[in-house]
VOGU-3710 file (C-alpha; in Angstrom, 3 decimals, decimal comma):
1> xxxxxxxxxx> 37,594/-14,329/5,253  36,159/-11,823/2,791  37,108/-12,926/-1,174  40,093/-11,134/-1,662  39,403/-9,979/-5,242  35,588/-8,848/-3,955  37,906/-6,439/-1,663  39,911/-5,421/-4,481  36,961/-4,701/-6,373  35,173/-2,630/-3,636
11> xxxxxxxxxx> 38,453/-1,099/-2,599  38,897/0,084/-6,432  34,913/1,433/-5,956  35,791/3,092/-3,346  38,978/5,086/-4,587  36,592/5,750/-7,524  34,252/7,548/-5,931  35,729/8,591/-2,973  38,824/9,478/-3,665  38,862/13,425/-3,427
21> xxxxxxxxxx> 36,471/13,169/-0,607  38,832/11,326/1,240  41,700/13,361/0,476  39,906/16,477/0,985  38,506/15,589/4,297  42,302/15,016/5,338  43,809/17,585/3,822  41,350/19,901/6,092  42,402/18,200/9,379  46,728/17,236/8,086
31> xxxxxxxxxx> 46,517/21,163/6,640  49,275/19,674/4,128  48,534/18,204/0,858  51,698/16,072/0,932  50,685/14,385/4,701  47,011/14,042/2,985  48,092/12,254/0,198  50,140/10,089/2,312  47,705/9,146/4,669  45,070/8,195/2,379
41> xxxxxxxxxx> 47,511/6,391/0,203  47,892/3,731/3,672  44,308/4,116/4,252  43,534/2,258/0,847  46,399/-0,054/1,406  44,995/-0,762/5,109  41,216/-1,624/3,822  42,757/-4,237/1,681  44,462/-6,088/4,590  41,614/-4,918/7,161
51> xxxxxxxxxx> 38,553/-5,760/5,093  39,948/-9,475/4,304  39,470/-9,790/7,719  36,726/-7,691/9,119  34,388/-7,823/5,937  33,770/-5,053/3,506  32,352/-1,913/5,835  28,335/-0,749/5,140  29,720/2,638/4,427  33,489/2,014/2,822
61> xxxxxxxxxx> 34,081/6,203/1,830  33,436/7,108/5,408  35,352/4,166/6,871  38,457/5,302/4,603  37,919/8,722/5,686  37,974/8,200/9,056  41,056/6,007/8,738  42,878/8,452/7,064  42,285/11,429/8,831  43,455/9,355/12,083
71> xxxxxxxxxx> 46,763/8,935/10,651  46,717/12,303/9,846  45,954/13,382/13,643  48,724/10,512/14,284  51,535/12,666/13,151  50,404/15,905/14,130  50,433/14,657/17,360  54,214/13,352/17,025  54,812/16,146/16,077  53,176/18,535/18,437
81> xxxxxxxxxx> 54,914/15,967/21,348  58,369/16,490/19,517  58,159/20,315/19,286  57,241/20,644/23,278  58,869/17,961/24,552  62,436/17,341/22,762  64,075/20,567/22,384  64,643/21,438/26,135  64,440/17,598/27,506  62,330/18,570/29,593
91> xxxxxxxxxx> 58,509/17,555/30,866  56,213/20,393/29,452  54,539/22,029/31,777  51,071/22,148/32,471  49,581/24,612/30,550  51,603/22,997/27,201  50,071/19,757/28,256  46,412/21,503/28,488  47,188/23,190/25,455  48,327/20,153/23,358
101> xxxxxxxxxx> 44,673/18,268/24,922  43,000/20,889/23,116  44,328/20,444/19,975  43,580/16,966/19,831  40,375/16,828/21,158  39,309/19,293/18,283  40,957/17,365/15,677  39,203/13,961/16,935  35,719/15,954/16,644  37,016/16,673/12,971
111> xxxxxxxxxx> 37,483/12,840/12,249  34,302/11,047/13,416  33,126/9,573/10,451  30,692/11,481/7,840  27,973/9,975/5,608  29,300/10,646/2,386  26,388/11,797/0,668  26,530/14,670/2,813  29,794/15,557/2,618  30,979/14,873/-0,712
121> xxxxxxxxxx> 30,305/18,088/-2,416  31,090/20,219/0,173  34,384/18,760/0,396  35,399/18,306/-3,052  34,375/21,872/-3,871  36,618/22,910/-0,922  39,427/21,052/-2,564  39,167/22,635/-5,999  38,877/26,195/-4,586  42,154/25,469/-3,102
131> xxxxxxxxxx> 43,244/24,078/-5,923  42,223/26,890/-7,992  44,042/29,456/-5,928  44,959/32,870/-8,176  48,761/32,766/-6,552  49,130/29,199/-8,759  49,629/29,570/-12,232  46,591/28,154/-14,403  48,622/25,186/-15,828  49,714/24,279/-12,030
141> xxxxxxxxxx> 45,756/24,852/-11,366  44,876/22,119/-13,412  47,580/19,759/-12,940  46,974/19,875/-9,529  43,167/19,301/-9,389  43,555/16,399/-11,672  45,859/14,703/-8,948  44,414/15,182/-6,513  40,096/15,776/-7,228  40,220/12,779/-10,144
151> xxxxxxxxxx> 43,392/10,909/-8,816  44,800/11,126/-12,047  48,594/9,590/-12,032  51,336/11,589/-12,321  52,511/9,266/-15,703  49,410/10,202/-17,432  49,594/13,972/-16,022  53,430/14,352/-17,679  51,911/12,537/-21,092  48,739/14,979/-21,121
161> xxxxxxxxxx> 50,834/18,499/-20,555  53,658/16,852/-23,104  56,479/17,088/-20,404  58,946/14,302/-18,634  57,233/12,622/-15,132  59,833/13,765/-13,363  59,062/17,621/-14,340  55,359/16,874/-13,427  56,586/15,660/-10,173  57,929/18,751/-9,616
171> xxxxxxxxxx> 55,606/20,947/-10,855  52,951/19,178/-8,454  55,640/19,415/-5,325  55,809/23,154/-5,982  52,423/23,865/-6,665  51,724/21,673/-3,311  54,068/23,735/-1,694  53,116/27,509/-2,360  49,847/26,193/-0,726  51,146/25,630/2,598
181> xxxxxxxxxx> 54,103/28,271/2,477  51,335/30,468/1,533  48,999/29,025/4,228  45,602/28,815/1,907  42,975/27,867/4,105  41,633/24,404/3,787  37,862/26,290/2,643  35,427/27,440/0,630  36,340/31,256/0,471  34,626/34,812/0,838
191> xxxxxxxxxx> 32,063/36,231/-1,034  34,840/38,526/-2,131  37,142/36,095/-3,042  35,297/33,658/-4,846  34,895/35,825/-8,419  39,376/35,580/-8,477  39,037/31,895/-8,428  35,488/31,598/-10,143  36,945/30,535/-13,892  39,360/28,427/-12,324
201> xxxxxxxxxx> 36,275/26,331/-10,657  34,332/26,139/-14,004  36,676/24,986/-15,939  38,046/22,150/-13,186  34,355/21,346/-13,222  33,359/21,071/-16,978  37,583/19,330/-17,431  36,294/16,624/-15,153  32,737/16,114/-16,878  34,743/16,072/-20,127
211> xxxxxxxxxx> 36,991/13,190/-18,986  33,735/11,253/-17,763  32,184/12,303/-21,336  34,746/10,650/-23,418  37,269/8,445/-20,999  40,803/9,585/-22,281  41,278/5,745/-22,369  39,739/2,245/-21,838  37,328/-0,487/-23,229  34,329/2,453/-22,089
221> xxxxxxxxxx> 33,109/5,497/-23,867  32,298/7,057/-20,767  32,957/7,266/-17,046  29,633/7,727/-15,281  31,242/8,759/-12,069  33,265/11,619/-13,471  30,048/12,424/-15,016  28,136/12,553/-12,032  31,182/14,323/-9,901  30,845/17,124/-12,022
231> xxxxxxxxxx> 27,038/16,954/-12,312  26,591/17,535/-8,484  29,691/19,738/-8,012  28,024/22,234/-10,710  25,093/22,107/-8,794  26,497/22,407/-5,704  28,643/25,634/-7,293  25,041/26,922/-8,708  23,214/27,356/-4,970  26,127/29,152/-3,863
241> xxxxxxxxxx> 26,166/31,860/-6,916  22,865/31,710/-7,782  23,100/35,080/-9,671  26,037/34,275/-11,733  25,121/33,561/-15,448  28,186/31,219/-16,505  27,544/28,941/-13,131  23,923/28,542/-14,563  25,786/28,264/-18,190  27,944/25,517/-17,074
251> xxxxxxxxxx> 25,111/23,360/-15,371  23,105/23,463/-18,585  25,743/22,488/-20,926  26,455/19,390/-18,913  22,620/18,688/-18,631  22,279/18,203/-22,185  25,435/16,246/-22,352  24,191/13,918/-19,581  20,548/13,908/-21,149  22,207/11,576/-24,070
261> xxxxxxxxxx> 24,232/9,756/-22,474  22,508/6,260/-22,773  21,656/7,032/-26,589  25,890/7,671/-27,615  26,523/3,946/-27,943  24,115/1,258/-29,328  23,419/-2,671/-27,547  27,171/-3,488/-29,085  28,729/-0,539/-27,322  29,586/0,590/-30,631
271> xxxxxxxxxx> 29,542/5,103/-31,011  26,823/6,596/-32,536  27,144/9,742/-34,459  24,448/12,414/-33,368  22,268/11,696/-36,500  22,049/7,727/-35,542  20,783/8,673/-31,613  17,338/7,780/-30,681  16,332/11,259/-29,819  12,998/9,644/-27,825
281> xxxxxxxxxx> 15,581/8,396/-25,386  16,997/11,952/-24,185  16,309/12,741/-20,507  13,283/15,559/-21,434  13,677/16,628/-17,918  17,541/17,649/-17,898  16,791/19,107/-21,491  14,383/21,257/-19,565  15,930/22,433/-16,485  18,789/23,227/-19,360
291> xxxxxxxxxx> 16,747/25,409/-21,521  15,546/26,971/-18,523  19,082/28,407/-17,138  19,985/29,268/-20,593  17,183/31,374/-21,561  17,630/33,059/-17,561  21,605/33,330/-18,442  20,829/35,240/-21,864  17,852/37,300/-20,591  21,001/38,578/-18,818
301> xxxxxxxxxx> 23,113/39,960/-21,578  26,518/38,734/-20,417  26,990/35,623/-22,348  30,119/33,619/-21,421  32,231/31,266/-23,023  30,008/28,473/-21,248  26,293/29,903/-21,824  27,370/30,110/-25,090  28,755/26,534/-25,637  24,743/25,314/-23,626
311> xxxxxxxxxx> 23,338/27,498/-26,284  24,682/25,515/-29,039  24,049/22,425/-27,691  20,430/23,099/-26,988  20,035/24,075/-30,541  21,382/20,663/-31,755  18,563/18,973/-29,105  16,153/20,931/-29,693  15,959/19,896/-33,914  13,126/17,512/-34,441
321> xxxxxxxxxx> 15,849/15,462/-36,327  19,330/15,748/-37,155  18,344/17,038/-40,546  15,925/19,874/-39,186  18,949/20,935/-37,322  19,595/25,149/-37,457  22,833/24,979/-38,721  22,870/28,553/-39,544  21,680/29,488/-36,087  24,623/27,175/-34,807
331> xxxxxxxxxx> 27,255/28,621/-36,821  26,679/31,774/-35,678  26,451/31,139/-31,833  30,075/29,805/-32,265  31,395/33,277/-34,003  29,888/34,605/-30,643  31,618/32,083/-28,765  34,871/32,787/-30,842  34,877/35,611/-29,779  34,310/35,693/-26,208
341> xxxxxxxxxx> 36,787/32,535/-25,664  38,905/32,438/-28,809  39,808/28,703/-28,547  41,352/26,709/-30,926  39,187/23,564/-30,212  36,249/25,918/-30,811  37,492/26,820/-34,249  37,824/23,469/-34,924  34,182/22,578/-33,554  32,888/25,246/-35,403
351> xxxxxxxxxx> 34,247/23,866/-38,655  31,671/21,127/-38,058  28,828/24,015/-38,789  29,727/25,945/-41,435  29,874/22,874/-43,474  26,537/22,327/-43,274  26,062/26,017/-44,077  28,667/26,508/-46,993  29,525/23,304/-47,774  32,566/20,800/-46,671
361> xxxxxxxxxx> 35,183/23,161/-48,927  35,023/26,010/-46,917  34,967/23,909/-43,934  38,491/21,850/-45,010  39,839/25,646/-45,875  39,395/26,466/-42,490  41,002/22,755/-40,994  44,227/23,026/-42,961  44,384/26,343/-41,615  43,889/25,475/-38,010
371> xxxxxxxxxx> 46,218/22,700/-38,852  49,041/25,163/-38,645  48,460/25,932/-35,249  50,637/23,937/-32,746  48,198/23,657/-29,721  46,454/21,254/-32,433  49,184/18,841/-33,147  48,117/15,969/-30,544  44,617/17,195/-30,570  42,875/13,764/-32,270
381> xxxxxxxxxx> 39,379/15,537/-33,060  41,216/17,706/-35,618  42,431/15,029/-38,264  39,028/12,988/-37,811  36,506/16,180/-38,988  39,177/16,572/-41,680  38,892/12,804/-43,257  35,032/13,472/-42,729  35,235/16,313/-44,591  37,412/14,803/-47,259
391> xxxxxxxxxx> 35,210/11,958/-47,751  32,459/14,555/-48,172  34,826/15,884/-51,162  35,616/12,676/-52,532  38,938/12,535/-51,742  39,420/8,814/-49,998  43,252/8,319/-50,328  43,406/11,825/-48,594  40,218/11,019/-45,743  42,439/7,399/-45,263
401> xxxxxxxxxx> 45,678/9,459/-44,431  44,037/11,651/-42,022  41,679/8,484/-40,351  45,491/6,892/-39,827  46,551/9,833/-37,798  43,185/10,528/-35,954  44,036/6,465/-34,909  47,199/7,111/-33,738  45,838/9,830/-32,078  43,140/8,407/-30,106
411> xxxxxxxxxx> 43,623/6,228/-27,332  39,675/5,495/-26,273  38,782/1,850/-27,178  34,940/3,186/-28,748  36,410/6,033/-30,621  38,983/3,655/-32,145  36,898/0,810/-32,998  34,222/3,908/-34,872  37,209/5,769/-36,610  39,140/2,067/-37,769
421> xxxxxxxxxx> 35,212/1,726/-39,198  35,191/4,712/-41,344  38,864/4,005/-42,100  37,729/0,786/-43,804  34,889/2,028/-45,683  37,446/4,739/-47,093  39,508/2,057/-48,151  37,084/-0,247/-49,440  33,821/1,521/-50,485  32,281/-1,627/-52,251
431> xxx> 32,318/-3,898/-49,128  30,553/-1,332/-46,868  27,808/-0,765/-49,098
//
């Protein structure tokens, strides 16, 4: 027998980075998200009782896959029996019996097993066009695609919107369930169709490479997979609508994110602010292919909320040094983005720039301003520019108040191990020095 926490381990691999595919895949054949769910929920449970005893499968995503959508097929086929059979107590006749062979031998085609590295952005793309259906609300959009692309619990959902589990529950059952009453296919849709759904897609997309950016929690900064999810999925998204300018904006901005990635934390795993990286580290390549769908998505002239978010970041990579950075250039690419996505997190982000430009007074005007807005109030980002700022001003009892409540905050390990850092140097300036 196989060790059983080795199966643990690869079963926890596996729902990892297979998760949506496997879902997806099964949601195409059950054509209902709750019988999806439910059948890949036993397909995990049956690898770890199966594997002990069989040995951990070459290709565990497609094995899963398989396994689930078999269950699936299992109860359609109940089914189908129940609705032809029961209700008159009677044999079916022939041509019900032909028609029911049919069925099934179309939806066993649909569940031989698929590589996964040929499948997997076809099918998670599939599921978050679904997802992002215009007859759901955007809130329900995104709740949704967190269950069910990045397996996100329904706990964490309810924390993350700021509502009971129990009204998450039910926000997911409905949303769930204007899918199937509304019969959405289980695919990609028309040319025609896609621009309705398009900034429901990019923002899934760049949500999920956020989460992999900075893990909401844990002993890691970042999630790689998440990372590379969104990395293919925005690639994926780019041959399909080549011509669009925010597809190619999207796919740059998380090409210079990824292009740091190894330089954000040092040997210790301890953060590193943008002037500490070792800019000789940064993928040149991604930086590249970035500045290269930028500079086609401006030539354009219809600059989007995320060409305009890849131009700023290709400004702060393309400084010699964080001191030769073109803070002025920066600070006015986010009025531009202000105004094309008026954002509160933007305001905030911009706050960053203009005190560099003007100095960290202006900057802190701006903060305690934004401060009154209540989409800020749990957003931890906020509070921690403030005490930078304040330091900046001299004010340490002040910058200590506000590093408190960026802590409490802030639930990444990294993040709170670099803020209770700055925290202590507030408080005790001599011993840091």
């Amino acid at each position: 027998m196989t060790d059983p926490a080795e199966i643990a381990a690869a079963v926890a691999d596996a729902h990892r980075r297979g998760w949506a595919l496997v879902l997806a895949a099964t949601a195409r054949v059950a054509r209902d998200l709750d019988l999806a769910e439910e059948c890949v929920q036993e397909a995990y449970a049956a690898a770890l009782e199966t594997w002990s005893r069989t040995g951990i499968p070459r290709e565990p995503v497609a094995w899963l896959t398989t396994t689930a959508k078999r269950r699936a097929l299992d109860v359609l086929r109940r089914e189908q029996v129940f609705r032809t059979k029961l209700p008159l107590l009677l044999d079916p006749d022939e041509a019900a019996t032909d028609e029911l062979s049919t069925v099934e031998d179309e939806a066993v085609a649909e569940s031989e097993p698929v590589e996964p590295t040929d499948v997997v952005p076809d099918e998670r793309l599939r599921l978050i066009f679904l997802c992002c259906h215009p007859a759901l609300a955007q809130e329900a959009q995104m709740a949704l695609t967190l269950r069910l692309v990045c397996g996100v619990p329904t706990s964490e959902l309810a924390r993350a919107f700021l509502v009971s589990e129990p009204t998450m529950a039910a926000r997911l059952t409905r949303a769930k369930k204007k899918i199937s009453v509304a019969r959405i296919p289980y695919r990609i849709p028309s040319a025609a169709a896609l621009p309705d759904r398009l900034a429901g897609v990019l923002g899934v997309i760049h949500l999920l490479f956020t989460m992999g950016h900075t893990a909401p929690a844990g002993a890691s900064l970042v999630r790689a997979d998440l990372m590379d999810q969104a990395l293919h999925l925005a690639r994926m998204l780019r041959e399909l609508m080549p011509d669009e300018p925010e597809v190619g904006g999207l796919l740059a901005l998380l090409l210079l994110s990824h292009a740091r990635r190894a330089t954000r934390v040092d040997d210790r795993g301890r953060l590193l602010r943008l002037s500490e990286q070792d800019r000789s580290q940064w993928d040149q390549s991604m930086i590249a292919e970035a500045r290269d769908l930028i500079n086609v998505g401006l030539r354009d002239g219809r600059a989007g909320r995320y060409l305009l978010q890849a131009a700023i970041a290709s400004v702060y990579v393309d400084a010699p040094t964080y001191d030769q950075t073109d803070w002025t250039q920066i600070l006015a690419l986010y009025d531009r983005l202000l105004r094309v996505w008026p954002s509160p997190v933007v305001a905030v982000n911009r706050t960053v720039a203009l005190a560099e430009v003007q100095g960290p007074g202006p900057a802190l005007a701006e903060i305690e301003a934004l401060e009154q807005d209540h989409r800020l109030m749990g957003y931890q980002y906020l509070p921690a520019i403030k005490a930078e700022l304040l330091t900046r001003l001299g004010r340490r009892h002040d910058a200590s108040a506000a590093y408190q409540r960026a802590l409490e905050l802030t639930t990444n390990e990294v993040e709170r191990a670099f803020l209770a850092e700055r925290l202590a140097e507030v408080d005790h300036p001599e011993s840091s020095r």
